[in-house]
C-alpha positions in Angstrom: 96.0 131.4 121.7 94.3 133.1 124.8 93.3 131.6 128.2 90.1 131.6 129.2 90.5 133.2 132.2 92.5 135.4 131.7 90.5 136.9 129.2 87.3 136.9 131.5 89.6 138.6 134.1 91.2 141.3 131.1 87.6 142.1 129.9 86.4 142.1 133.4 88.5 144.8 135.0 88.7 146.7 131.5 84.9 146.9 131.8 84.9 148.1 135.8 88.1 149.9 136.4 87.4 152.5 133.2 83.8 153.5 134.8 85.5 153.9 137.9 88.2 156.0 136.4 85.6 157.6 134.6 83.3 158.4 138.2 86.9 159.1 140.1 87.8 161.4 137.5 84.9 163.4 137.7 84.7 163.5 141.1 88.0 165.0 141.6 87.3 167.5 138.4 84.8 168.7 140.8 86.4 169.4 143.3 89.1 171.2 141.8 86.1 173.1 140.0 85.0 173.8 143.6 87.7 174.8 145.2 88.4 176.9 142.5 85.3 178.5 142.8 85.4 179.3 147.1 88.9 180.5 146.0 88.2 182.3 143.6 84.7 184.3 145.1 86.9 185.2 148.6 89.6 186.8 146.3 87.3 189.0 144.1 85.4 189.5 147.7 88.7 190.7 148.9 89.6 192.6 145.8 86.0 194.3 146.0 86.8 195.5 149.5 90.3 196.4 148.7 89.7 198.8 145.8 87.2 200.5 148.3 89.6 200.6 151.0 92.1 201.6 148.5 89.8 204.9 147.2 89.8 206.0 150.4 93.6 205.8 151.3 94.2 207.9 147.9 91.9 210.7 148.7 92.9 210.9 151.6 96.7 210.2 151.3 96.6 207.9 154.1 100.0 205.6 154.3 99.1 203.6 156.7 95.4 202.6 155.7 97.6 202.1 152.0 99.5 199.6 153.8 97.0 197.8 155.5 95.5 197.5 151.8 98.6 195.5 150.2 99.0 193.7 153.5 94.9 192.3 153.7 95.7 191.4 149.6 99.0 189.9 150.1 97.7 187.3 152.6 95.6 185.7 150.0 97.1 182.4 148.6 99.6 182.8 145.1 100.3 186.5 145.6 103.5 187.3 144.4 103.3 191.1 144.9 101.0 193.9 145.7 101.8 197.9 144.4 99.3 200.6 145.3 99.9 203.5 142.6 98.7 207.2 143.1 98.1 209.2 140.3 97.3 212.2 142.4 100.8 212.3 143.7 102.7 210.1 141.2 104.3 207.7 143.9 103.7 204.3 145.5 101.2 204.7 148.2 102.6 200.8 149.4 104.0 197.6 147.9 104.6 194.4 149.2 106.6 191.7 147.4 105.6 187.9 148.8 108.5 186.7 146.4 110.6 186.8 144.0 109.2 184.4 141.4 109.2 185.2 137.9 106.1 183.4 136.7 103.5 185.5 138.2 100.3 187.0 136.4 100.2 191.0 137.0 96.5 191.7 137.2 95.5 195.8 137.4 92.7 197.0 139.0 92.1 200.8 138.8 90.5 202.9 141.3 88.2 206.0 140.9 87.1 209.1 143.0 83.6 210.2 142.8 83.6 211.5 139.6 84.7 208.3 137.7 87.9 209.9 137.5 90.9 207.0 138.0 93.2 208.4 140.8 95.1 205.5 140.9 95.8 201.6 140.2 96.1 198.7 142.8 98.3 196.1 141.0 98.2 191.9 142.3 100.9 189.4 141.0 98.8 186.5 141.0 101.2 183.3 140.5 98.8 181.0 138.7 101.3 178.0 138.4 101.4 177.7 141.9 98.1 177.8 142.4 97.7 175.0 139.5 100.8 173.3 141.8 98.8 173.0 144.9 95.9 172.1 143.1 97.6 168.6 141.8 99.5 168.5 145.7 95.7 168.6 147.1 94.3 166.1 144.3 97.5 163.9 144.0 96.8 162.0 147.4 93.7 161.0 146.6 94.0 160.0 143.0 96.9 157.6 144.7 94.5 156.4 147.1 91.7 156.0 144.6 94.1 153.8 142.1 95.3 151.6 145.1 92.7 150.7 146.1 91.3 149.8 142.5 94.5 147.9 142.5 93.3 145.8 145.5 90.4 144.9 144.8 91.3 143.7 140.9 93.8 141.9 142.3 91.9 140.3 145.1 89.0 139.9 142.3 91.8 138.2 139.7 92.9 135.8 142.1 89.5 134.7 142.9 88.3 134.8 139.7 91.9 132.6 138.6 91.2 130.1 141.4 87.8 129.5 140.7 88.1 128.8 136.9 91.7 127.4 136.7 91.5 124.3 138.5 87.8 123.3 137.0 89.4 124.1 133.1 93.0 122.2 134.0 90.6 119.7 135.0 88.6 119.8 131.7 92.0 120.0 129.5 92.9 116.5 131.0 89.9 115.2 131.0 90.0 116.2 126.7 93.7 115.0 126.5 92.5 111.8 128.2 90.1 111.0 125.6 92.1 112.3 123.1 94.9 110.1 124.0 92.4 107.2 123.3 92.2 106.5 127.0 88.7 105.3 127.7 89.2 103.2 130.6 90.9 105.2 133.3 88.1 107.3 135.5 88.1 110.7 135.5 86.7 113.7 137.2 82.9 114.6 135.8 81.9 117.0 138.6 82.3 120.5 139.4 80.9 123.8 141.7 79.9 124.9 138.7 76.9 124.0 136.3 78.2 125.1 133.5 81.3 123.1 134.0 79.6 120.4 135.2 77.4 120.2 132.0 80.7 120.4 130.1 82.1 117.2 131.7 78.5 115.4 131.2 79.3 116.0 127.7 82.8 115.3 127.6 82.0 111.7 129.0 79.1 111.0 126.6 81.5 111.6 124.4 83.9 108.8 125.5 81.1 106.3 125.8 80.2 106.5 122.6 83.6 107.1 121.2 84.9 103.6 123.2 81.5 101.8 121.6 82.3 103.4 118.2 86.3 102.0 118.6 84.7 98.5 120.0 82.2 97.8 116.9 85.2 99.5 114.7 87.6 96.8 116.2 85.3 94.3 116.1 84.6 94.9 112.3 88.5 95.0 111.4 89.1 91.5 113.0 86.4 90.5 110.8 87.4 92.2 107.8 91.1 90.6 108.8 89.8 86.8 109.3 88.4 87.4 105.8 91.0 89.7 104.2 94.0 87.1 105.1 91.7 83.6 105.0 90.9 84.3 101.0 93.0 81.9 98.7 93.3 85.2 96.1 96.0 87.7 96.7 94.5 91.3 97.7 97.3 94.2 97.8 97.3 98.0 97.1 99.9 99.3 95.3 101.4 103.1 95.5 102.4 103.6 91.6 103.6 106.9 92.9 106.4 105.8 95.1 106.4 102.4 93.2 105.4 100.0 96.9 102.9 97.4 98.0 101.1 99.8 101.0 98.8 96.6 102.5 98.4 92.9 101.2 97.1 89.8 103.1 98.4 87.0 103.9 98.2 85.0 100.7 100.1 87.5 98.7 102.6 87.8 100.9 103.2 83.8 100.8 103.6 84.4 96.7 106.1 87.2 97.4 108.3 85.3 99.9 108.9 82.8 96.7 110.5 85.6 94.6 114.2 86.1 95.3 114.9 89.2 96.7 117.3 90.2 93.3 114.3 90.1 91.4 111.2 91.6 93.4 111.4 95.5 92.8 112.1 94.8 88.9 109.2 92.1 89.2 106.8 94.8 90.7 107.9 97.7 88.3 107.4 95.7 85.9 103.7 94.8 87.2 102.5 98.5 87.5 103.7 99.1 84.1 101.3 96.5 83.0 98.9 97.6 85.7 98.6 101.2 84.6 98.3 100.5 80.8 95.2 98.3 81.8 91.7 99.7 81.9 90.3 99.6 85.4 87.6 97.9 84.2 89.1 95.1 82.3 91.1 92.0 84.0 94.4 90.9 82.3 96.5 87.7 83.0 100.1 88.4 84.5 102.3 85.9 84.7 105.2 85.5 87.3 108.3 83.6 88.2 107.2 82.1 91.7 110.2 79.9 93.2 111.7 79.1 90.3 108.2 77.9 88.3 106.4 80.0 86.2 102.4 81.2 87.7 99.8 82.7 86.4 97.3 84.9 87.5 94.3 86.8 86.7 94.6 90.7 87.7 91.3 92.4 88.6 92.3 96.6 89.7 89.9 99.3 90.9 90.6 103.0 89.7 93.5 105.1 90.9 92.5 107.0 94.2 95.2 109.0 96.0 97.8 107.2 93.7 96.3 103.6 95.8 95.2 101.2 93.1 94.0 98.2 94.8 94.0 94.6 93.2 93.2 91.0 93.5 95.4 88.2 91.9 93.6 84.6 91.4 96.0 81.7 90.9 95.1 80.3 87.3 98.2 78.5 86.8 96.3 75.2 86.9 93.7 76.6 84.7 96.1 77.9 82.1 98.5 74.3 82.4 95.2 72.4 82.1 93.9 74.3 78.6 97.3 73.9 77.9 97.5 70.5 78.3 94.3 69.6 76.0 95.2 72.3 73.2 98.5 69.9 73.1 96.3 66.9 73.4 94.0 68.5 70.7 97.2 69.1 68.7 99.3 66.2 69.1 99.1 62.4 68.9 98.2 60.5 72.1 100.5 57.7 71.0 103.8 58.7 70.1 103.7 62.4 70.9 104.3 64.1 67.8 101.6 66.5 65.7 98.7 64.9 64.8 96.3 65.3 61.8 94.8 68.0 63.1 97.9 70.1 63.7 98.9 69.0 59.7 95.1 70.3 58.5 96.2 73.3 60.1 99.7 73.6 57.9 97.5 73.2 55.4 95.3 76.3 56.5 98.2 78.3 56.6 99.4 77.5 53.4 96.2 78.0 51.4 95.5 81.1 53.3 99.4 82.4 52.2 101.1 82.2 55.2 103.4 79.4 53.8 104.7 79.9 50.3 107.2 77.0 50.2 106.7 73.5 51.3 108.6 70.3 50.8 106.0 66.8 51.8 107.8 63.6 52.8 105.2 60.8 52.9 106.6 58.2 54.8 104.6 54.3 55.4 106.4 51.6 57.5 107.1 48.6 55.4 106.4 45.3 57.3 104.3 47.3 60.1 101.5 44.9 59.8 102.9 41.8 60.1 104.8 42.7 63.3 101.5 44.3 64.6 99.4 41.5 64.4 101.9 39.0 65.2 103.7 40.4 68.0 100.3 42.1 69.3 99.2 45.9 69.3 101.3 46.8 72.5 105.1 45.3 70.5 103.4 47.5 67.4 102.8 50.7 69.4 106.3 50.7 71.2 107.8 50.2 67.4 105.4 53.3 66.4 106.8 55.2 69.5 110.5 54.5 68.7 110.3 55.0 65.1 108.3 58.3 65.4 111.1 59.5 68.1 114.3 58.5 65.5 112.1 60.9 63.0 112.3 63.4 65.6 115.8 63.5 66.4 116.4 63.5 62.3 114.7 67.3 62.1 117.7 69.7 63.2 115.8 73.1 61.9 112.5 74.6 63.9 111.2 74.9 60.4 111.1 70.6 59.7 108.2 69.2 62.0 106.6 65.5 61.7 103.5 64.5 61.7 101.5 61.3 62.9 98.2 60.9 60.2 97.1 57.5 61.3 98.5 53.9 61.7 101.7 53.5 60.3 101.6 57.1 58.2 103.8 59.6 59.0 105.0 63.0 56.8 107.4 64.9 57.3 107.7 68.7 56.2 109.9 71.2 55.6 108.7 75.0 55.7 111.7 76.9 53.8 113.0 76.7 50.6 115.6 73.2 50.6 117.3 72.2 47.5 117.0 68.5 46.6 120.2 67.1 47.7 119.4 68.3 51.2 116.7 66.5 50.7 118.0 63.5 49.6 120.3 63.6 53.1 117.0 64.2 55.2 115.7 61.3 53.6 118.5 58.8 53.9 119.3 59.5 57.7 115.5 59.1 58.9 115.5 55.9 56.6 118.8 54.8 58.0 118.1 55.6 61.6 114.3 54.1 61.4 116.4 49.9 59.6 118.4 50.1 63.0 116.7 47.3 65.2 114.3 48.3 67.5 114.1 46.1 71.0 111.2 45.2 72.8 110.7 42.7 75.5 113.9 40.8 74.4 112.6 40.8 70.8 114.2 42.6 67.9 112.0 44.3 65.5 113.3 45.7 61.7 111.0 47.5 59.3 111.6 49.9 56.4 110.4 53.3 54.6 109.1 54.0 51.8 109.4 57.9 51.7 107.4 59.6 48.8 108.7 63.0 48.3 106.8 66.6 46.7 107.4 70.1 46.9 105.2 72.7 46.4 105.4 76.5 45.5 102.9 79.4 45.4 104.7 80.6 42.3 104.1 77.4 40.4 100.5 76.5 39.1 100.1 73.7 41.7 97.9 73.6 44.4 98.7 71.8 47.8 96.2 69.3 47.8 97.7 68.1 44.5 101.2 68.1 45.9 100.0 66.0 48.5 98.4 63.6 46.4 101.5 63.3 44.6 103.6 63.1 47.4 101.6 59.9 48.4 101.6 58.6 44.9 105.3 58.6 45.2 105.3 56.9 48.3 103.1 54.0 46.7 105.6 54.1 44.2 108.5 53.3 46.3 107.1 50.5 48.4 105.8 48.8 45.4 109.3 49.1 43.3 110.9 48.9 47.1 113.1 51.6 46.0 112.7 53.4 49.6 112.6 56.8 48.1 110.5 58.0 44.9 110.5 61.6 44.0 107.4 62.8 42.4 109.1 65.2 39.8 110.9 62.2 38.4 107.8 60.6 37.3 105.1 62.6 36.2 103.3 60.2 34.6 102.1 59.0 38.4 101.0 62.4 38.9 97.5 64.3 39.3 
């Protein structure tokens, strides 16, 4: 990344130092050019002479005037050697050698009598790389001069220039990093020489101000958010189903996940985003959770997944659910002594009619001597006799499959759901009717009744319906208390039959 400066400063120079190499340049190309030029007019002015000089030294075969030729030429600058040759005579007229360098130019210049006939040649060595030498030895000193001092005054311009914009950006770079740094407290420079920089900490400052209002009425609205986020009674959390992690929760859900041991939390909340993910985002679902050592329940309401985040809010329902609990078993059971009610039996018979149950063995069972205890001892000595019977009833039925039912005063039944043959039976029947003779004690008192148990099975693969079953069933019972035989079944005497 560049610095400001120094880029003003690179583009700076580059933009005044090339048109000054560009006008320096020139200027010195012109005045090689000319010097070139006087050079060059004196030497063809002393060439012109010389050849006319020279004419008259060959006619004349004058030696001396010959020499004076070669020595006017040979005094010019770069002249290696000069030969005056006479045809006339075929010799040397005169030659001067300057030196002995190897790089001159010879350049020939013949020379004519009167009658355009050549009489001789006056030849010049001219050493042109000497001459191009002391050209660069002339020009060198003041090209030097002319970059030195385009040194000095870049550099004296740079440092100026690096002064004057280096402290006012440093001072804009902190001034940035301040803010940046979220410090909108401590004062800070918002002047400068310059307008420009000047505007720029104006700016800069605006900036903060609004930036520290925007971070106050943010802050402000958090803490509120916060005081409502952690004050709600329902659990609100976010969950990463990515990485498998609660990312935020309030404080209610965090109470909740203290209660689950440690062992059990990551398996608790895999096994939560499993559920969570094969839920629709629009539909809630109950969950339900071991929550120190009881089980909860709670109603799960998700948004949609964003950035793998699926936030959620978990109501408490565990009183809801224990309360409709509580009156489906009140609807279900009998207030009195705890066992299925009526109800509960209409619905066996549901199932069976509707061929959930294809087998089904009916004990009718009525309390002989009930009544007389009831309304001599009072309702309350009758109700405890009702509890305690209906519990010894209870603790007769080993198999889930036998359940006992309360239909109304001293009526109880008793079924059995699988196929039982009629010696088990039999034994069912004895041990509830020998645990229900033991005494039962109340308020120092000892109270003895009997059963008469009427017995019926029925089968879907035998023409009989249940209701007839029933009503034999309770024919048999009849049976038995009136021949006080305790047990009557109903096969064994058709003739009471429906």
């Amino acid at each position: 990344m560049k610095n400001l400066y120094s880029y003003v400063i690179k583009n700076y120079l580059l933009l005044t130092t090339i048109p000054f190499f560009i006008f320096g340049g020139l200027d010195i190309a012109n005045d090689i050019y000319f010097t070139h030029n006087v050079e060059n007019a004196q030497y063809q002015r002393v060439i012109a002479q010389q050849q006319t000089d020279s004419k008259r030294a060959l006619l004349n075969f004058d030696l001396l005037e010959a020499e004076l030729v070669a020595t006017r030429i040979s005094q010019l600058d770069y002249i290696v050697s000069v030969t005056l040759d006479s045809y006339q005579y075929g010799m040397k007229m005169a030659e001067i050698i300057n030196s002995n360098s190897t790089r001159g130019v010879p350049l020939y210049y013949p020379i004519f009598d009167d009658q355009r006939q050549q009489i001789g040649q006056l030849i010049v060595v001219k050493d042109y790389s000497a001459y191009y030498t002391q050209v660069i030895y002339n020009v060198l000193p003041r090209a030097i001069g002319f970059l030195l001092i385009l040194c000095a005054i870049s550099l004296l311009f740079s440092r100026i220039l690096t002064s004057a914009l280096k402290k006012p950006f440093l001072d804009l770079q902190r001034f940035a990093l301040q803010i940046a740094s979220g410090d909108y407290q401590t004062p800070s420079k918002t002047d400068s020489s310059f307008v420009e920089i000047t505007n720029i900490f104006r700016a800069l400052e605006t900036m903060r101000a609004k930036l520290k209002e925007s971070i106050s009425k943010l802050k402000l609205s958090e803490e509120r958010y916060s005081r409502t986020y952690n004050l709600t009674q329902v659990c609100l959390f976010v969950v990463n189903v990515k990485h498998g992690k609660i990312v935020r929760s309030n404080q209610k859900f965090n109470q909740v996940l203290e209660r689950i041991p440690q062992a059990v939390r990551q398996s608790a909340l895999q096994h939560f985003i499993d559920e969570l993910l094969t839920c629709a985002s629009t539909e809630s679902f109950r969950h339900s959770l071991d929550v120190g050592g009881k089980q909860r329940y709670f109603q799960i309401n998700r948004s949609d997944i964003y950035n793998h985040e699926i936030e959620c809010s978990a109501l408490d329902i565990t009183e809801l659910v224990t309360a409709k609990q509580t009156l489906e078993s009140q609807l279900v059971t009998d207030v009195l002594t705890q066992v299925p009610n009526r109800y509960r039996f209409n619905q066996l018979i549901w199932r069976v009619n509707n061929g959930e149950l294809n087998t089904v063995t009916v004990l009718m069972i009525d309390l002989n001597g009930f009544k007389q205890i009831n309304d001599t001892y009072g309702h309350a000595a009758g109700d405890y006799l009702l509890v305690e019977i209906a519990k010894r009833i209870k603790q007769q039925l080993k198999l889930s499959t036998q359940t006992v039912y309360r239909l109304g005063g001293d009526e109880f039944v008793v079924t059995v759901h699988d196929s039982i043959t009629k010696d088990e039976v039999q034994d069912l029947a004895m041990r509830i009717q020998a645990a229900c003779s033991q005494p039962v004690q109340y308020i120092n008192k000892s109270y003895s009744v009997s059963l008469s148990i009427g017995v019926e099975s029925f089968n879907s693969d035998i023409h009989l319906d249940l209701e007839r079953c029933l009503n034999n069933a309770d024919a048999a019972m009849y049976l038995a208390k009136t021949s006080k035989t305790g047990i009557v079944y109903a096969s064994e005497h058709p003739e009471n039959s429906f």
